[in-house]
N, CA, C and O atoms as CSV, one atom per row, in Angstrom:
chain,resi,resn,atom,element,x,y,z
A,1,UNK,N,N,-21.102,-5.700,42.080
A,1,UNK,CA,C,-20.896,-5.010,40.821
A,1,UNK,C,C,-22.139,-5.218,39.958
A,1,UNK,O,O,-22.319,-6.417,39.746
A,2,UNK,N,N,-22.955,-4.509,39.454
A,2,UNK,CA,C,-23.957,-4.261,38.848
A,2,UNK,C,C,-23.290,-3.312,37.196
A,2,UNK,O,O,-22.554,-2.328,37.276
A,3,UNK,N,N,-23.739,-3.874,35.947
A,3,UNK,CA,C,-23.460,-3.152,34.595
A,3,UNK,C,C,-25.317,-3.264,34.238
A,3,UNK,O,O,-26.339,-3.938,34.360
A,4,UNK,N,N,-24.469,-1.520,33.520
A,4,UNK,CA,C,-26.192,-1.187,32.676
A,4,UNK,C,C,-25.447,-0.705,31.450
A,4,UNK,O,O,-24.699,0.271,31.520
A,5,UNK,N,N,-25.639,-1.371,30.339
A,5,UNK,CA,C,-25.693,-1.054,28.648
A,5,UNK,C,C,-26.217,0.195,29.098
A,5,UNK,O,O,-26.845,0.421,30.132
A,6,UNK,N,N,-25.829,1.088,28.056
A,6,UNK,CA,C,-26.192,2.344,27.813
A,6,UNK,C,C,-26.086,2.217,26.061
A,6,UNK,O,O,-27.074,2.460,25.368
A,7,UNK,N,N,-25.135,1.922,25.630
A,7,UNK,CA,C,-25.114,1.836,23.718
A,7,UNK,C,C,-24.457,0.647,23.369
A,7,UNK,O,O,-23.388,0.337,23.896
A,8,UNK,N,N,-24.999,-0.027,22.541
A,8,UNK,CA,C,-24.232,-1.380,21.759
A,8,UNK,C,C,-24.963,-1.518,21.091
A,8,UNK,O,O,-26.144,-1.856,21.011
A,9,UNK,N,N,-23.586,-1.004,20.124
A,9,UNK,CA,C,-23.462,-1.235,18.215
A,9,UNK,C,C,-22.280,-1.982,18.147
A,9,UNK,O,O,-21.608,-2.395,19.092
A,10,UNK,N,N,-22.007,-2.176,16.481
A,10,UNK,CA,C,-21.439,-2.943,16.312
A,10,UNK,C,C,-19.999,-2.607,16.236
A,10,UNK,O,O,-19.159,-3.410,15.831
A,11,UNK,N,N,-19.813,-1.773,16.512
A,11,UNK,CA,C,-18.500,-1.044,16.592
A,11,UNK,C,C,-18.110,-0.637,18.324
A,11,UNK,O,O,-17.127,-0.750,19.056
A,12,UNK,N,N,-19.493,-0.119,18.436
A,12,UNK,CA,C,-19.312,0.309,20.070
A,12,UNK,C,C,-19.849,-0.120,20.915
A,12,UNK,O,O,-20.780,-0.915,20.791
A,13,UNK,N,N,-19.396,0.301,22.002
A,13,UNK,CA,C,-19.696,-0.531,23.777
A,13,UNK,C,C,-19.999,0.476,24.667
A,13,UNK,O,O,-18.989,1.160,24.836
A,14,UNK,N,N,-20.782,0.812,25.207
A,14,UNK,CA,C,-20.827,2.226,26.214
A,14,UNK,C,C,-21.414,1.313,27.124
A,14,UNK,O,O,-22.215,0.488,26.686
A,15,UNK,N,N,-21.048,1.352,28.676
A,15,UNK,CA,C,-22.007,0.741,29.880
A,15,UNK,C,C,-21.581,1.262,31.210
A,15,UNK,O,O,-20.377,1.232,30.953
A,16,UNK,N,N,-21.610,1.568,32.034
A,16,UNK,CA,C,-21.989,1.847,33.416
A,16,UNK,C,C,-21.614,0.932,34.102
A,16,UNK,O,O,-21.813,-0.186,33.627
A,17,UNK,N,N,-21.032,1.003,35.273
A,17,UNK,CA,C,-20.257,0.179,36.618
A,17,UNK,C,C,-20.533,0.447,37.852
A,17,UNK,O,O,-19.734,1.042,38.575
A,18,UNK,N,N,-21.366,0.158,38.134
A,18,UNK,CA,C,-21.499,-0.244,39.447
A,18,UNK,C,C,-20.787,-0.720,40.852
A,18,UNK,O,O,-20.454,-1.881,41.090
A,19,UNK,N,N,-20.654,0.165,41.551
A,19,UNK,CA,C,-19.703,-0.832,42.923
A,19,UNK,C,C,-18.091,-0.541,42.384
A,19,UNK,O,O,-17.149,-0.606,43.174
A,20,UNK,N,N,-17.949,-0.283,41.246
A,20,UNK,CA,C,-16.400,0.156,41.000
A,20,UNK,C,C,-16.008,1.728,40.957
A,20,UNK,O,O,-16.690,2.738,40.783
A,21,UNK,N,N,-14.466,1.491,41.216
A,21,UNK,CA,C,-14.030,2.975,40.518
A,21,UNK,C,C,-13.066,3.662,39.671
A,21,UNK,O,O,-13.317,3.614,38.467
A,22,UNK,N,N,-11.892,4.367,40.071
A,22,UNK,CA,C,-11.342,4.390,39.285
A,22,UNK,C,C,-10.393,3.174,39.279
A,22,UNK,O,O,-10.161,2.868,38.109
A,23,UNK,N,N,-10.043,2.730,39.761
A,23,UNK,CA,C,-8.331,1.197,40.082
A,23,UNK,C,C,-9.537,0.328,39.191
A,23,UNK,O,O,-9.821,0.966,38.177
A,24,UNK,N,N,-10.132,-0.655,39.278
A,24,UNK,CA,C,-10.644,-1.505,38.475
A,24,UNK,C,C,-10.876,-0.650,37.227
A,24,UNK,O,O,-10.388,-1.403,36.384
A,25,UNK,N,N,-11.284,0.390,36.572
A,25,UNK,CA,C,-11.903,0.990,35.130
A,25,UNK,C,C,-10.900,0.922,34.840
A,25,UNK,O,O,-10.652,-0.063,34.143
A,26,UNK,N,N,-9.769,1.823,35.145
A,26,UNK,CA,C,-8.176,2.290,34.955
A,26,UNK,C,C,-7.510,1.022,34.583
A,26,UNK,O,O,-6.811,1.276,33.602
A,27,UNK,N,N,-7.359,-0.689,35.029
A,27,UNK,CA,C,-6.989,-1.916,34.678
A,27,UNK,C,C,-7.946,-2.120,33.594
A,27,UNK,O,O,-7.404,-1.989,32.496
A,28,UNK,N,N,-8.763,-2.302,33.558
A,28,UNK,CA,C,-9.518,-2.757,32.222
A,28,UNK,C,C,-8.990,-1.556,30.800
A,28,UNK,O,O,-8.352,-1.825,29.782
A,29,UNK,N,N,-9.391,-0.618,31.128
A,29,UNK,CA,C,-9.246,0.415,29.791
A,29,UNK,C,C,-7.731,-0.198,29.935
A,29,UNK,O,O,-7.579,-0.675,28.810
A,30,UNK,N,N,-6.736,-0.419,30.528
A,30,UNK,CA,C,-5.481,-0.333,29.896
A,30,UNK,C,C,-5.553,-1.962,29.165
A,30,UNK,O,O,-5.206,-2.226,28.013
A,31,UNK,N,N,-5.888,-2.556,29.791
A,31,UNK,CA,C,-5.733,-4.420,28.780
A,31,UNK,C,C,-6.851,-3.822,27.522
A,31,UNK,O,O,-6.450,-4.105,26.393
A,32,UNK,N,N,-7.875,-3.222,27.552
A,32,UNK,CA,C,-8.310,-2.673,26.351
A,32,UNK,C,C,-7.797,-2.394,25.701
A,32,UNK,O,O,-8.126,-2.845,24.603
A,33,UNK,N,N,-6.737,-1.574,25.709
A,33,UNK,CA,C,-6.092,-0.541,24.948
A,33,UNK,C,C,-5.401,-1.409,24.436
A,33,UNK,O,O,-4.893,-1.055,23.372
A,34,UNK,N,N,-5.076,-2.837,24.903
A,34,UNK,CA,C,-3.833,-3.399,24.298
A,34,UNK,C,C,-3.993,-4.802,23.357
A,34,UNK,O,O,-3.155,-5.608,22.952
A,35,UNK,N,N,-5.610,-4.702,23.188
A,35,UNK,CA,C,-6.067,-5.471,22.169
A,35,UNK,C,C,-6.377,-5.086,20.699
A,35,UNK,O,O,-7.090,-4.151,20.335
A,36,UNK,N,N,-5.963,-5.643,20.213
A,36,UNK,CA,C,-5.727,-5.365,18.567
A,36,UNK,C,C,-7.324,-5.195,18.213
A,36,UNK,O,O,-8.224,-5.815,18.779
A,37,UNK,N,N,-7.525,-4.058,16.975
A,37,UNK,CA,C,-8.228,-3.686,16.662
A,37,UNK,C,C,-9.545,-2.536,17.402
A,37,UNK,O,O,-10.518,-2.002,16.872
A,38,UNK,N,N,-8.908,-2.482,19.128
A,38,UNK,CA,C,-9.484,-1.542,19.734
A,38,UNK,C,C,-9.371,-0.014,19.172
A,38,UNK,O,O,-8.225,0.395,18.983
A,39,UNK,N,N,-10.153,0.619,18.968
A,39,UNK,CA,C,-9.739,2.033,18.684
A,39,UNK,C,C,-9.490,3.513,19.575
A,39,UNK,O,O,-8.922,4.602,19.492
A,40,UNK,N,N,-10.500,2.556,20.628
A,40,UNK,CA,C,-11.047,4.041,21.790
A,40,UNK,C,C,-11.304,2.833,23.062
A,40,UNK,O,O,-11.954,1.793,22.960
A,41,UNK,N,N,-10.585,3.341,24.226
A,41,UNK,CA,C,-10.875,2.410,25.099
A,41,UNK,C,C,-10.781,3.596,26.303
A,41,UNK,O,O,-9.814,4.356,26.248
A,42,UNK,N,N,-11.636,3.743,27.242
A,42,UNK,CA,C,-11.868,4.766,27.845
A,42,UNK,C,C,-12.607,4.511,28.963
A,42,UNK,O,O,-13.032,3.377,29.186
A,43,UNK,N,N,-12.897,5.820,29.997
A,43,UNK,CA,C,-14.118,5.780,31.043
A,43,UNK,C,C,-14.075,6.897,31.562
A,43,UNK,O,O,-12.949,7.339,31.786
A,44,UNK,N,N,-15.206,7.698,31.915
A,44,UNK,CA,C,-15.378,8.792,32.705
A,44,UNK,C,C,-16.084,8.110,33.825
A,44,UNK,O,O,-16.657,7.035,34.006
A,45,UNK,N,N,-15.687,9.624,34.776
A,45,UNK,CA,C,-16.803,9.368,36.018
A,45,UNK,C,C,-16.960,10.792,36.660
A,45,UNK,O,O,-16.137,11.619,37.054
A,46,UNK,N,N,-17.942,10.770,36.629
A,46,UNK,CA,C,-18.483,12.321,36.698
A,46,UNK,C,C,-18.117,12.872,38.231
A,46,UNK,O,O,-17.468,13.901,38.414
A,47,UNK,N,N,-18.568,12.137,39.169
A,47,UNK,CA,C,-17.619,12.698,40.519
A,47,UNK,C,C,-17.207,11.310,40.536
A,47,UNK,O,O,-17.456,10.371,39.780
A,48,UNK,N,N,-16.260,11.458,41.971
A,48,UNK,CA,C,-15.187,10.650,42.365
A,48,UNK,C,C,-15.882,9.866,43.478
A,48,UNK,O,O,-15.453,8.828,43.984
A,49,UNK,N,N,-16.962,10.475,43.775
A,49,UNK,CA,C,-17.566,9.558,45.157
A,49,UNK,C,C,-18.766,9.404,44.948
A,49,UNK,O,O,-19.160,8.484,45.665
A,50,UNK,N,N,-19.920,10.000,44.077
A,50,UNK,CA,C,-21.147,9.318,43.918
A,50,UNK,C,C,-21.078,9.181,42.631
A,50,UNK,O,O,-21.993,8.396,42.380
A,51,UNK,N,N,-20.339,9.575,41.228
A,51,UNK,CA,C,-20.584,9.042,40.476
A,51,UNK,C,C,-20.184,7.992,39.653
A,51,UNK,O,O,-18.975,7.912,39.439
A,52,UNK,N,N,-20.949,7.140,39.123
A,52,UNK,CA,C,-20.722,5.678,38.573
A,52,UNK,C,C,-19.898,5.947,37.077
A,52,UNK,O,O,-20.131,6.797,36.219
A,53,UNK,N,N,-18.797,4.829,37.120
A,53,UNK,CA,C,-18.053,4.925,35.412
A,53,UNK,C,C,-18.485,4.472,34.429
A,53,UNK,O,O,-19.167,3.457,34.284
A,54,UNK,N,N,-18.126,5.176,33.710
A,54,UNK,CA,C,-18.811,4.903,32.559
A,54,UNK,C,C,-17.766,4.283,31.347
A,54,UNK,O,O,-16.730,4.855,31.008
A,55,UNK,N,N,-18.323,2.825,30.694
A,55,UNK,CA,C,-16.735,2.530,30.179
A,55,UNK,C,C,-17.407,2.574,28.427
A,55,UNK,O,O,-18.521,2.300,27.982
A,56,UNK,N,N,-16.283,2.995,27.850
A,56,UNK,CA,C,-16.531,3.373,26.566
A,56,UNK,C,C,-15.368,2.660,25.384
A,56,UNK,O,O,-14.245,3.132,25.209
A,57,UNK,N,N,-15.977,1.298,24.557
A,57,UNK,CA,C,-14.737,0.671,23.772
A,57,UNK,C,C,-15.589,0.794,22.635
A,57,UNK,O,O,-16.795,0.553,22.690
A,58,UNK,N,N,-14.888,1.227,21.427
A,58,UNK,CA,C,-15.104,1.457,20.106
A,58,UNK,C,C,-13.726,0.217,19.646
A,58,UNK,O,O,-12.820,-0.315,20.287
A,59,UNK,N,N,-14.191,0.157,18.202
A,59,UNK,CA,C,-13.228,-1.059,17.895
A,59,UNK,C,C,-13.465,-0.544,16.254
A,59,UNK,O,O,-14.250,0.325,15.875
A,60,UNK,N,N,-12.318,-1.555,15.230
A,60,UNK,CA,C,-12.377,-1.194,13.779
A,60,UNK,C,C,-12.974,-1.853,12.868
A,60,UNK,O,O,-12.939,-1.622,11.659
A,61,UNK,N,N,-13.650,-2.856,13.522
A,61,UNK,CA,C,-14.771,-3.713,13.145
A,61,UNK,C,C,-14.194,-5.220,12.647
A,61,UNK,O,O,-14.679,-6.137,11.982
A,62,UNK,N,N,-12.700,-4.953,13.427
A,62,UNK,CA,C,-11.344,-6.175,13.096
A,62,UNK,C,C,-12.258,-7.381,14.219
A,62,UNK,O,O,-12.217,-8.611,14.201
A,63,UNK,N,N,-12.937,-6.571,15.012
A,63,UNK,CA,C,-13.182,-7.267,16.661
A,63,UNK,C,C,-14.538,-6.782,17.102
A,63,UNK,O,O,-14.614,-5.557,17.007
A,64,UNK,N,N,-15.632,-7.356,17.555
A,64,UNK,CA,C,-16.503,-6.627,18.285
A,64,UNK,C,C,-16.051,-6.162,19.456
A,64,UNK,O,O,-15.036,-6.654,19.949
A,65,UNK,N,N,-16.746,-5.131,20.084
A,65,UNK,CA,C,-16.360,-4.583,21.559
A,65,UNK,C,C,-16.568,-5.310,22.591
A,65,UNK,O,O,-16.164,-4.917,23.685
A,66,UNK,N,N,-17.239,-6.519,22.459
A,66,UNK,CA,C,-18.019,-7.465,23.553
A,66,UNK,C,C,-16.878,-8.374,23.090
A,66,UNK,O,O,-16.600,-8.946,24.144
A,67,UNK,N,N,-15.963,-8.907,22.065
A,67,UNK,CA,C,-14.886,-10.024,22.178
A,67,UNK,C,C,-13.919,-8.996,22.602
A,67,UNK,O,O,-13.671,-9.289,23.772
A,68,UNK,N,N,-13.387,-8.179,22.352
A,68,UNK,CA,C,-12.302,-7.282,22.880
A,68,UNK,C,C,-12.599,-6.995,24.444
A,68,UNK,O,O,-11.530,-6.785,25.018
A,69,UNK,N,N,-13.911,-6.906,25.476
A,69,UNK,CA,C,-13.813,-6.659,26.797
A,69,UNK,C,C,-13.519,-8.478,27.138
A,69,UNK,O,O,-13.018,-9.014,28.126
A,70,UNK,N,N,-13.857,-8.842,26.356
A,70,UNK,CA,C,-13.744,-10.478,26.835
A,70,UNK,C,C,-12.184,-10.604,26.744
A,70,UNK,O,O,-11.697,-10.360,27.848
A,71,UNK,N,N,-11.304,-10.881,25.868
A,71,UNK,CA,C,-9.775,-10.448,25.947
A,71,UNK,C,C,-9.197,-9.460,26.992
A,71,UNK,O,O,-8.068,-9.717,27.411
A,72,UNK,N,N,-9.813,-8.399,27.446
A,72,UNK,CA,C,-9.131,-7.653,28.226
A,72,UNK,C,C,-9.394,-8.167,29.712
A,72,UNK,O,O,-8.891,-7.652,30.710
A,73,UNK,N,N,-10.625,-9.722,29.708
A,73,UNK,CA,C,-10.752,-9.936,31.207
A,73,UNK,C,C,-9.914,-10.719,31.549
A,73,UNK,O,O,-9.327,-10.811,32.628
A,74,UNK,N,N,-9.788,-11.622,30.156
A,74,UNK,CA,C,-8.762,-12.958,30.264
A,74,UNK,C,C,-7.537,-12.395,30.850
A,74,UNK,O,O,-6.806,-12.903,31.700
A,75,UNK,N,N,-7.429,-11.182,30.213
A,75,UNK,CA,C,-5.726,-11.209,30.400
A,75,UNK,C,C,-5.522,-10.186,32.082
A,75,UNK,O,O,-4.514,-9.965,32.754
A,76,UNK,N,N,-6.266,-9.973,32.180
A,76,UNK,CA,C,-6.358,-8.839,33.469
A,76,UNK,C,C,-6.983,-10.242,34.903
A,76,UNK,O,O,-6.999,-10.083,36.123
A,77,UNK,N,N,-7.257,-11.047,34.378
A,77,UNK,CA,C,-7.215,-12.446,35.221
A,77,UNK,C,C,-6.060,-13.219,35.318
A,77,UNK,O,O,-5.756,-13.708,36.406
A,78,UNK,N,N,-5.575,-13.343,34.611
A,78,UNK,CA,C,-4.343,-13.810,34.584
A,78,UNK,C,C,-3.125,-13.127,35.121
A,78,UNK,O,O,-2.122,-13.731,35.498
A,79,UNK,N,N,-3.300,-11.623,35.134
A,79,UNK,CA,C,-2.276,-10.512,35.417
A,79,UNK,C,C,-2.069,-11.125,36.840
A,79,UNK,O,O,-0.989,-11.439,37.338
A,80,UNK,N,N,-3.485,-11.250,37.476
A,80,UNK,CA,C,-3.857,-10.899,38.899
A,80,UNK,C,C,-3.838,-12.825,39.064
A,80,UNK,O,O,-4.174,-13.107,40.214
A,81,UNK,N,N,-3.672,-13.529,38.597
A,81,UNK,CA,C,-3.318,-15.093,39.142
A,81,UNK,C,C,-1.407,-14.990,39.169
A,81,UNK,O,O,-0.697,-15.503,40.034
A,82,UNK,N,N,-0.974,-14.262,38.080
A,82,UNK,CA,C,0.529,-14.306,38.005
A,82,UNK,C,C,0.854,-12.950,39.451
A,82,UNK,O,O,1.002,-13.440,40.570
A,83,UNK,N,N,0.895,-12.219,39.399
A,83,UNK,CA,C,1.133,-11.417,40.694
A,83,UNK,C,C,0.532,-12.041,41.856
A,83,UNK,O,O,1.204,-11.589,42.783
A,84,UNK,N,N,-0.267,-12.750,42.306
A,84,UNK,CA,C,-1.052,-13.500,43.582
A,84,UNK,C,C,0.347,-14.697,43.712
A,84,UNK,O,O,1.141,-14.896,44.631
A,85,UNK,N,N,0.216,-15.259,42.514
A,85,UNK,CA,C,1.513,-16.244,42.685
A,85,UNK,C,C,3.066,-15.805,43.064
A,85,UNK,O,O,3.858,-16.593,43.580
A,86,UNK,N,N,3.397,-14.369,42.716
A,86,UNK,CA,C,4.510,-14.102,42.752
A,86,UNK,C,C,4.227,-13.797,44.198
A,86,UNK,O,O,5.160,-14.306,44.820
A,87,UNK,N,N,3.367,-13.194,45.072
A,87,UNK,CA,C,3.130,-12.728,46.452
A,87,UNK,C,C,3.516,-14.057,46.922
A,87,UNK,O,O,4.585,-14.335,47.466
A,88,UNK,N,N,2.461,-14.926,46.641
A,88,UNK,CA,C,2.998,-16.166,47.559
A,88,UNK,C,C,3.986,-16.380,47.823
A,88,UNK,O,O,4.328,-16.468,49.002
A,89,UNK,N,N,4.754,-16.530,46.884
A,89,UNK,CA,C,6.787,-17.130,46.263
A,89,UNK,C,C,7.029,-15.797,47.285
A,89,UNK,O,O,7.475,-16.268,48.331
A,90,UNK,N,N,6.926,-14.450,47.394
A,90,UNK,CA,C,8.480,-13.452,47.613
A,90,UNK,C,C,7.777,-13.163,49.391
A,90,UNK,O,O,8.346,-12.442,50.210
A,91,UNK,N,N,6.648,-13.807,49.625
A,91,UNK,CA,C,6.314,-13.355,51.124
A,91,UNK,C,C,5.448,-14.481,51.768
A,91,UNK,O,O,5.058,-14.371,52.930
């Protein structure tokens, strides 16, 4: 996985993903979405097989966009330690 900044202000986050696609962007924008003070939590990708996503978090200036992707890793780490654990337990 390789990230390239494209815009960072203080409100916004625009960067590029590398090696991912839609299932990893699609988990992040949603724990985005579910941090307080996010406003716009998003990603395009221009094709489906050569082109790279593009992730886009605006915020209300409650939060920078760089502590709000940091919250959305914590908790999207944890999602994926609590479901790994439940696999273990039901199989």
């Amino acid at each position: 996985m390789e990230i390239t900044k494209i815009e960072d202000k203080k409100n916004k986050l625009i960067f590029k993903i590398e090696g991912e696609g839609h299932t990893f962007c699609s988990i992040l924008k949603d724990e985005l979405n579910k941090v307080k003070g996010v406003v716009v939590a998003s990603y395009n990708q221009d094709h489906p097989l050569i082109g790279l996503p593009k992730m886009i978090i605006e915020t209300d200036g409650s939060i920078s966009p760089k502590d709000a992707l940091e919250q959305a890793i914590k908790a999207t780490k944890k999602d994926s330690s609590d479901f790994k654990k439940l696999v273990e337990k039901e199989l």
